[in-house]
N, C-alpha and C positions, 0 to 999 in steps of 0.2 A: 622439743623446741616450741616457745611459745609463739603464737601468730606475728605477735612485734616483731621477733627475731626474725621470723623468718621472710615479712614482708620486709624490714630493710634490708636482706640479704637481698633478695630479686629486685628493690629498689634499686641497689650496685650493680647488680650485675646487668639491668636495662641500661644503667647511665654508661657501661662502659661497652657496650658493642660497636662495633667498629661499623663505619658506613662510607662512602664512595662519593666524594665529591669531584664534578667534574667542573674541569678548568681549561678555558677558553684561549686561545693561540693571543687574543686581544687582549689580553688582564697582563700589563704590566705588573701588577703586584708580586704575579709571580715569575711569567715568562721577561724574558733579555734577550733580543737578537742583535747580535753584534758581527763585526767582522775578525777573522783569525789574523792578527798581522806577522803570524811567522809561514805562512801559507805565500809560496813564491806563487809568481804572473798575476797577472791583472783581477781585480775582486769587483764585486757586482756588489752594493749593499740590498736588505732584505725588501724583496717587494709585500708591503701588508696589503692585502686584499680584501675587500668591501663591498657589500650591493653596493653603495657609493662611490666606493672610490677602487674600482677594478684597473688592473693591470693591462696596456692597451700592448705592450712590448715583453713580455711573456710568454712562451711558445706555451707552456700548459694553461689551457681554459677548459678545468671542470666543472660540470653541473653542479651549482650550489644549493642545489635541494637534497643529497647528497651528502652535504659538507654541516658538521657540527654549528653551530649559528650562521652558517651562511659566510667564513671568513678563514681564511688560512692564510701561512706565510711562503712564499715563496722564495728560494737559495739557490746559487749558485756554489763553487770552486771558491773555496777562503770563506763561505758563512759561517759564520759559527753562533752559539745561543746558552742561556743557561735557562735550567727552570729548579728555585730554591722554593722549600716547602716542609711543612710537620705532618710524620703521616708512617705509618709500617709499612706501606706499598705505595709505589708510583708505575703507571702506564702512560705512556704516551705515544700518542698515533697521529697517522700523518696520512698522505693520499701515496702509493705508489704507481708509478707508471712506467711506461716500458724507454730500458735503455737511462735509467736515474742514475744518481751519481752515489759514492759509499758516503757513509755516515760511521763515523768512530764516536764511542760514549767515553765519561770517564764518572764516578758517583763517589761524590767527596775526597776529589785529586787525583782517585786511582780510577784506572781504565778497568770497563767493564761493559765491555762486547760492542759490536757493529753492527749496521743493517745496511744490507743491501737485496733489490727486487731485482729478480733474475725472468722475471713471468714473461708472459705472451699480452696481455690483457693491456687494454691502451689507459685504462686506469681502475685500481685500486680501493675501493673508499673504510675508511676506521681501518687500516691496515696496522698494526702494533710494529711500533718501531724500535721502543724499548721495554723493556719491565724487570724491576727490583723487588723483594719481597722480606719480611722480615726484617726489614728496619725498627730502629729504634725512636721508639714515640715518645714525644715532647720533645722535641731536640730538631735545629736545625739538620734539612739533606739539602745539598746540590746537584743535580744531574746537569752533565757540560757535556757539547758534542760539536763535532767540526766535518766540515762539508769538504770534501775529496771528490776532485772529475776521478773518471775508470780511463784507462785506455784505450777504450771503444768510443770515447765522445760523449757520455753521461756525465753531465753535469747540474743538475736541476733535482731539488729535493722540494716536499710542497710538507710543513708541520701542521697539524690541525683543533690536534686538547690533549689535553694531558687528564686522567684519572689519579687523585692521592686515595688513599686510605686511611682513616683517620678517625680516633674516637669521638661518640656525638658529643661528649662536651667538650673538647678540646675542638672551637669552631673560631677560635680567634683570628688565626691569618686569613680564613674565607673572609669573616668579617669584612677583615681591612681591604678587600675589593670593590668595596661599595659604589667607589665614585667611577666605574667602569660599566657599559653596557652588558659587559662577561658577567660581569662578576653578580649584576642582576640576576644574570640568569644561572648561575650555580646558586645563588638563592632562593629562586625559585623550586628548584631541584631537591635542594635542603628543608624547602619549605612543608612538604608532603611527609618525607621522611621524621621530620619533629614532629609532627602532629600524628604519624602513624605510632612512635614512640610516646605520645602522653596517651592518645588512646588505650595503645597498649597498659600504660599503665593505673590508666580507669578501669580497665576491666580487670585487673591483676589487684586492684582494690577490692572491686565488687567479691570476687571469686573469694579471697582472704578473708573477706566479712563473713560470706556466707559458709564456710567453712567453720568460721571461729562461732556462728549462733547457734548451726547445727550440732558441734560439737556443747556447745553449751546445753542445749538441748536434752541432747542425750544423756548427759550428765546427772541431770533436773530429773531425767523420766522417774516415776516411781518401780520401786520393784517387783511390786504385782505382775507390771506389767511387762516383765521379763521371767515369769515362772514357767514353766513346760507345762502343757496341756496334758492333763490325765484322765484316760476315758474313766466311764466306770464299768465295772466287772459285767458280762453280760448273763440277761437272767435261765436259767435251766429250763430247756426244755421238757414239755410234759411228757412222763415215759408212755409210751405207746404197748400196751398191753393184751397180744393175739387174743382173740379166741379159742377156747380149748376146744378141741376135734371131737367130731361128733360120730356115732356109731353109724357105721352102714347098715341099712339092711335092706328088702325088697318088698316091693309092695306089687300088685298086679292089674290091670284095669283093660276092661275089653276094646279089645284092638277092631277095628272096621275091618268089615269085609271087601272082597271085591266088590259086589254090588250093593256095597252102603247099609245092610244091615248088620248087627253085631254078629262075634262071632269069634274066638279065639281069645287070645291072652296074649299083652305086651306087657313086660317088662321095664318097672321105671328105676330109675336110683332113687333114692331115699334116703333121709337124714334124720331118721327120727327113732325111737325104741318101740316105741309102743303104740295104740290108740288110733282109730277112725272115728273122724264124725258121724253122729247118730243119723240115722234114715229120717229121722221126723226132723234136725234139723234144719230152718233155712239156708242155701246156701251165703255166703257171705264174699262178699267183692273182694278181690285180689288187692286191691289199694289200699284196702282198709284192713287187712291181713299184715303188709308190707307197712304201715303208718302204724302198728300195734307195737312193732319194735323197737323202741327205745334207742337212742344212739349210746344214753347210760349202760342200757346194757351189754353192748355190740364193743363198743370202747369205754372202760370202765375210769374216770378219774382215777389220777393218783393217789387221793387220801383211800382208806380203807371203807367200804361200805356196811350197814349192818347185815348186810344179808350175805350167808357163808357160800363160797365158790360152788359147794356142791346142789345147792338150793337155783343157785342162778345159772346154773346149767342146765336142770332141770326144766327151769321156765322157758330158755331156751332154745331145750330140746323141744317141746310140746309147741313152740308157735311156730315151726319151721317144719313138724310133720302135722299141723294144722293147715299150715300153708299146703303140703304138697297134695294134702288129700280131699282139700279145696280145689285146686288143680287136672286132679283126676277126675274129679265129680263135674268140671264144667261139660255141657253138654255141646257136643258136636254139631255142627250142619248135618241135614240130609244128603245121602248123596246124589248126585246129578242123575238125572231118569230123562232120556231124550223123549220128545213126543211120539206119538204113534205113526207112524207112515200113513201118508193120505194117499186116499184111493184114486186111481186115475179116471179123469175129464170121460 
């Protein structure tokens, strides 16, 4: 689906979600409170209630802080009221208080349910009095209801606003309440909700752009820059090449005595075939014995040398029983001779 398509699908589908406007007991536009004239004994017309123009002969006076704009109607035995509207759902609420009178509905000629408060509580406030749901949108509804004393002496109902339900662009009837202080104020109500919906649909822009460049993007990338990374082989290590084992034999070198003059024969190990160095010559430093051996020849490279294995074993042999016979030849310390006892004072 291309980004067009698909941004004016969500275009649709933003312009058609349903949203909740509230409607004021004062908005004639939509409210009608009339009297039932098939309703027998005496009838009371509607008290409208106002910070201004309050009910002074009323027995219910609730707190209008409380109350939806500060305004409700007040009903007796025979009130009756219609409230016409475009919308899939209506709510309407009212104040309940103890000992009220029934209320019968009817929604679009046909009867559909009652209310009546059976509580403790001396009043009520957004109490739901009716509610429909699932209506058919675009099209005129009627909700009609008529006010019944109880047998106990409840006769007094208080309406407060009503809730429609209704698509945000289907705002036509709200409109037409304009010339009402109600209706002000479901427009103000409306007012947030529009602007949360074009926001909405600024950012439903941005987000569709930035999808449709990144996708562009990606498209553009070259394809180098999509090839899999391949090491390279890694390189062989140099083979590591023992030394061939050397003959034992033994050699012999005079071992100290108890009291530090020579004298006996120790036994050393030895790694060599043959040969002592000669009596005349110098001895020669053990470092410089140990620095004679090559590490060529100790660890021999992998290429091939010209000098044949049995030649450089040889050489081998002969600087390791130079070594040890350099070794045997270093000369000892004296050993320790305590002083003479000194004669007594």
């Amino acid at each position: 689906m291309s980004p067009c398509h698909l941004l004016s699908l969500l275009l649709l589908t933003f312009l058609s979600v349903a949203t909740n406007v509230t409607i004021d007991d004062s908005n004639t536009a939509y409210f009608n409170f009339i009297l039932d004239t098939l309703t027998p004994g005496p009838t009371l017309p509607w008290a409208a209630i106002t910070p201004s123009t309050p009910c002074l002969y009323c027995s219910a006076q609730p707190q209008t802080k409380n109350i939806e704009n500060k305004t409700w109607h007040d009903g007796s035995n025979g009130s009756a009221g219609t409230l016409t509207f475009q919308g899939s759902a209506v709510y309407i609420y009212g104040i309940d208080l103890t000992n009220p009178a029934n209320i019968t509905f009817q929604l679009d000629g046909v009867a559909s349910g009652w209310h009546h408060y059976d509580g403790a509580e001396q009043y009520v406030f957004r109490a739901l009095f009716y509610a429909a749901q699932g209506l058919a949108a675009g099209v005129n509804h009627t909700v009609s209801w008529v006010v019944h004393a109880t047998s106990t002496g409840g006769s007094v109902v208080l309406f407060d606003y009503a809730v429609i339900t209704t698509d945000a662009g289907n705002t036509s009837s709200a409109s037409s309440s304009s010339s009402t202080a109600a209706s002000s104020k479901s427009k103000s109500k409306a007012g947030p909700i529009a602007g949360g919906i074009v926001g909405g649909l600024a950012i439903l822009l941005l987000a569709v752009g930035a999808a449709f460049f990144v996708g562009r993007r990606r498209r553009r990338a070259p394809a180098s820059a999509t090839q899999p990374f391949v090491a390279s082989a890694p390189r062989p290590l140099p083979t590591f090449i023992p030394a061939p084992p050397l003959t034992s034999t033994s050699a012999t070198s005079p071992a100290p005595s108890s009291n530090g003059s020579g004298g006996g024969e120790k036994t050393l190990g030895a790694s060599w075939n043959n040969t002592t160095l000669s009596s005349g010559a110098p001895p020669a430093s053990v470092y410089s014995l140990f620095s004679a051996v090559s590490p060529e020849s100790v660890y021999p490279p992998s290429e091939p040398r010209s000098m044949a294995p049995s030649e450089r074993e040889r050489a081998l042999e002969e600087r390791l029983a130079q070594l040890e016979a350099q070794v045997a030849q270093v000369a000892r310390p004296p050993a320790y001779e305590p002083p003479p006892p000194r004669a007594p004072a």
